[in-house]
N, C-alpha and C positions, 0 to 999 in steps of 0.2 A: 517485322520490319528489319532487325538485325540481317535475318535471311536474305533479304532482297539485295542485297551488298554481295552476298555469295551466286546469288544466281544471276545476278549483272556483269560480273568478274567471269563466269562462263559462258555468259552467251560471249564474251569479249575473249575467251578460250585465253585467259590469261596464263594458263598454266606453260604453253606452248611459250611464252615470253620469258618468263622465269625457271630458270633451272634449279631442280631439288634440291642438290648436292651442293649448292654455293649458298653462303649468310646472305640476308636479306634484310636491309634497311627500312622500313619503313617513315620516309622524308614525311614528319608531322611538317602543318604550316602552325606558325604564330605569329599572326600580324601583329600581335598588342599584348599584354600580359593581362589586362583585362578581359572579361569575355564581353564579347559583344556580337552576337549573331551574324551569322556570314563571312566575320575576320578571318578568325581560324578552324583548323581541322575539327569536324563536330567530334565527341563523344563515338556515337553513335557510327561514325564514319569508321572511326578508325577500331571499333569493338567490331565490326561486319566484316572487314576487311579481315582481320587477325584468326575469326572463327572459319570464313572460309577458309583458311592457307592450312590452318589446323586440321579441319575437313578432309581437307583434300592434302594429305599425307607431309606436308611442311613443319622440320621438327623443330620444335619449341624453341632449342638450343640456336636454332640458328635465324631465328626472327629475335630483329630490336629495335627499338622507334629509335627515331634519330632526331636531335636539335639541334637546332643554332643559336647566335647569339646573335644579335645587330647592337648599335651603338644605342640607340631610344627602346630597344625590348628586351626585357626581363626574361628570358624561355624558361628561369626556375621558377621564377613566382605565374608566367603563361598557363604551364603546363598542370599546374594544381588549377588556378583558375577556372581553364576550360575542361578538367577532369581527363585530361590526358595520362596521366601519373596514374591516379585510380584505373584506368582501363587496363595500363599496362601490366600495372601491378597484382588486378585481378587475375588474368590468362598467366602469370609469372614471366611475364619477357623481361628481357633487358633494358634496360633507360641509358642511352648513350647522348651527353651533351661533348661535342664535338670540340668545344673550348677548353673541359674539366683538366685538370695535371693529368700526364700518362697519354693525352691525345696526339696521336705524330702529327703532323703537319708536311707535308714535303713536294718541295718543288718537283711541277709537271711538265716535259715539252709535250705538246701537244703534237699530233700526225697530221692533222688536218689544219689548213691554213687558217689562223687567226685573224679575225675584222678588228679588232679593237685591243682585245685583252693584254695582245704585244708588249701593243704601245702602250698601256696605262700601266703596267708593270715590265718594264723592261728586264728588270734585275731577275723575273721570273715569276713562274703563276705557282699560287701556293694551293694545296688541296689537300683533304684529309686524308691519311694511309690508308686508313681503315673502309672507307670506300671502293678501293681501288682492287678490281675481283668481288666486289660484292656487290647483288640485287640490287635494286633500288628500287620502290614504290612511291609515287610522289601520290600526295593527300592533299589535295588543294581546295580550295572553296571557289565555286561562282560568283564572280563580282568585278568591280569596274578596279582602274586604277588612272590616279593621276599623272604618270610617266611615261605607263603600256598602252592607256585607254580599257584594257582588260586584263585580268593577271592568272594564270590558271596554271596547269603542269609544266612550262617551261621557266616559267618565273621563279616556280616551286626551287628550283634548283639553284637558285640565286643564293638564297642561305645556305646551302650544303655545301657547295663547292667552294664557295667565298670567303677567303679568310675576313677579318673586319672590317678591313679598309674597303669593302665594297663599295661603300657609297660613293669612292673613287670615279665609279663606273657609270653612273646617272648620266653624264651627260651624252654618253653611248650606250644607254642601258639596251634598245633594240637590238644592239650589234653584239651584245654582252650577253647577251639569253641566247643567242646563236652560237657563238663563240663556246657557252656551257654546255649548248644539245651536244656539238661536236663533242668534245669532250665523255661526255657520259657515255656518249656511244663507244670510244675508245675505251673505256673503262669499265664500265660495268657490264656482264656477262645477259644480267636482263636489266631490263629499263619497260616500267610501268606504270601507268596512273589512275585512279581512282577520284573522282571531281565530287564535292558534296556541293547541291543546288536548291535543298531544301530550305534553307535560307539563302537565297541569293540579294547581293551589294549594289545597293545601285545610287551611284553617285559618285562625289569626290575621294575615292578607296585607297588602302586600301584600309582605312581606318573609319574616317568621317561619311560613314555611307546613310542611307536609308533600306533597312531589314528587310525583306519580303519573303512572304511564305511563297516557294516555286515548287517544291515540290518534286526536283526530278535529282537522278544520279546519274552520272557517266564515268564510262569506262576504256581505256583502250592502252595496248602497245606500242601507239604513237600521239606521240607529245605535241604534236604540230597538228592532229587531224582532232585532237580533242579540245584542244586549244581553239580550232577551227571553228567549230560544234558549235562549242558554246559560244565563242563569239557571236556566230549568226543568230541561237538562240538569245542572246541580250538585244540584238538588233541592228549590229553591226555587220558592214562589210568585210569578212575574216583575211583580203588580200591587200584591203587598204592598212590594216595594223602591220606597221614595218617588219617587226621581229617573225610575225607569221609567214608575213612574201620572203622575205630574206630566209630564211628556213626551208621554206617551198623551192624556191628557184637553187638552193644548194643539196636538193636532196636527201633533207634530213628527215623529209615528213611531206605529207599531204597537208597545204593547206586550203586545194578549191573544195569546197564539200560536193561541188557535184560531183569528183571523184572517189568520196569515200563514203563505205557500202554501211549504210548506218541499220544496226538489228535489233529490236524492242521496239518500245512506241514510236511510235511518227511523230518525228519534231520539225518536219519539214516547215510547216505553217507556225510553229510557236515564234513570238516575238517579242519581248518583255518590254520594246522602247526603251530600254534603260537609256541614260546621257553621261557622255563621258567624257566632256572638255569642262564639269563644274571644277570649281578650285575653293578649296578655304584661304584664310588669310596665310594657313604655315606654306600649302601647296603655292601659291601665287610668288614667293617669298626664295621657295626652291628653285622655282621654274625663272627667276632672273638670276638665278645664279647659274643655272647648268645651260641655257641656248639665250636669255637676255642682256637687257645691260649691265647687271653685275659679270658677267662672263670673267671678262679680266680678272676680277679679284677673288675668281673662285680658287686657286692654289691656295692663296691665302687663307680664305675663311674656311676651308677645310681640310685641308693639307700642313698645317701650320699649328702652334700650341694655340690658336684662336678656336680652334675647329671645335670644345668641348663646348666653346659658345654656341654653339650652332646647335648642340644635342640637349645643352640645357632649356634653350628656345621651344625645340622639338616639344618638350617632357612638359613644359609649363604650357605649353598653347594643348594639346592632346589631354596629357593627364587631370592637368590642374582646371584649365577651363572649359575645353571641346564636351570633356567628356559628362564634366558633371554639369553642367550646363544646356546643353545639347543631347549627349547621346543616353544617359543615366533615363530619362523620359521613354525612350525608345526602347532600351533591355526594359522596362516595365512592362511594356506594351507586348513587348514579342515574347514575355516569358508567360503572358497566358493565351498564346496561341499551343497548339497541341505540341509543337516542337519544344516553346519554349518551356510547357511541363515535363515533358521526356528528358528533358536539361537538369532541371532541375533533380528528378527520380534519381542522378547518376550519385 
């Protein structure tokens, strides 16, 4: 199984995208500190990924997982969680959390015209040094989202590039995943993705979802055409999701899939129905603050010393009740399907 991550990565001739000679990021996702299937990067994802680049002549020295930080998740207590840390730890890479003392940070002008990012920071866009000349691999999971409607490799970038104040950007988040593509294009020498679909999210994501066993992996050098993909695979319109059309129509990617030359199984016919307007009470709550009638008073509630309210809300609705209420039933359920044993073995 591990294998099958390596010979996915070449029919996807990853190697052509990524240059030997330059460090390589590997962008873990962690939606939750928790595990909960389909949130974050599996195990497994990111153990297939590491052994191909090994394989295939990528020195040790210069492959490192990369995290982030958001304001409601833990990436130190995430990454033991979903046995991200062990993986790494195993192969000997490096553990780079991008927040830790010793990380630069440093304002970027961007080359390519800005939709949003401008204007939400005017004073200037911050981004990690240590990215800039280096790889990047994004690891993202299949699954829906409350904000995107889907979340895959261009969302992935949301944590990497972003210093905290991200959640700034919610109420332009389409325009803000675009804004990012540009970006990494300017910066990073390769730009890659890696999709894990073995549990795919379906529902109010990218947290409060319902697990399902799918079964599948994707792979590609653009961000927009795999983003695409899977879209259509969850059972969406991939040109109706703004950030994909917006992407498409600037050239940063392929998002009609009738243009892009898909090789392994035929996923033309899959369609998983997933639904991607559900909302929990935190989602419903967000969503009249960044286009409803809280609008107005979003400077305030999160822009302001109020805003920690806003994260404490997050952490008691999610951690305290979502989870063990709601999803704790569900990691039961999905740990004895064959994945969820694999999970556990780690």
């Amino acid at each position: 199984m591990i294998a099958d991550y390596g010979r996915l990565m070449r029919l996807a001739h990853y190697s052509d995208f990524l240059p030997k000679d330059k460090e390589t990021a590997l962008k873990i996702n962690i939606s939750w500190q928790r595990f909960y299937p389909a949130c974050s990067t599996t195990p497994w994802q990111l153990e297939g990924v590491i052994t191909a680049l090994l394989e295939d002549g990528y020195s040790r020295d210069q492959l490192y997982g990369c995290h982030n930080r958001t304001v409601v998740v833990d990436a130190r207590k995430g990454e033991i969680a979903n046995k991200h840390k062990q993986v790494l730890a195993k192969y000997g890479l490096r553990n780079i959390h991008l927040y830790e003392e010793g990380e630069e940070w440093t304002h970027y002008v961007p080359k390519a015209k800005m939709l949003a990012l401008d204007k939400i920071f005017p004073e200037g866009i911050r981004i990690p040094r240590r990215l800039i000349g280096s790889n990047i691999i994004h690891l993202p999971t299949m699954k829906t989202h409350v904000f995107t409607q889907m979340t895959g490799a261009m969302k992935n970038a949301f944590g990497g590039l972003l210093f905290d104040r991200r959640h700034w950007t919610h109420g332009v988040i389409h325009e803000t995943l675009v804004d990012l593509l540009a970006i990494q294009k300017e910066i990073h020498p390769g730009l890659f993705a890696v999709m894990d679909g073995t549990f795919a999210g379906d529902g109010p994501g990218p947290r409060c979802m319902v697990p399902l066993v799918k079964n599948y992996i994707l792979a590609s050098g653009d961000m927009v055409a795999i983003d695409a993909v899977a879209a259509k695979m969850m059972g969406f319109d991939p040109l109706s999701i703004r950030f994909i059309r917006l992407a498409h129509e600037r050239g940063l990617g392929c998002g009609d899939v009738r243009e892009i030359d898909v090789v392994g199984e035929d996923v033309s016919g899959v369609n998983f129905h997933f639904a991607a307007h559900e909302d929990t009470f935190a989602s419903r709550g967000q969503k009249m603050i960044y286009w409803g009638p809280l609008k107005p008073l979003e400077h305030l509630l999160l822009r302001t010393p109020l805003a920690p309210l806003s994260y404490i809300a997050s952490r008691l609705y999610h951690d305290v009740y979502w989870y063990n209420f709601v999803g704790r039933p569900r990691v039961r359920q999905a740990l004895q399907t064959d994945w969820g044993k694999l999970f556990t073995s780690y």
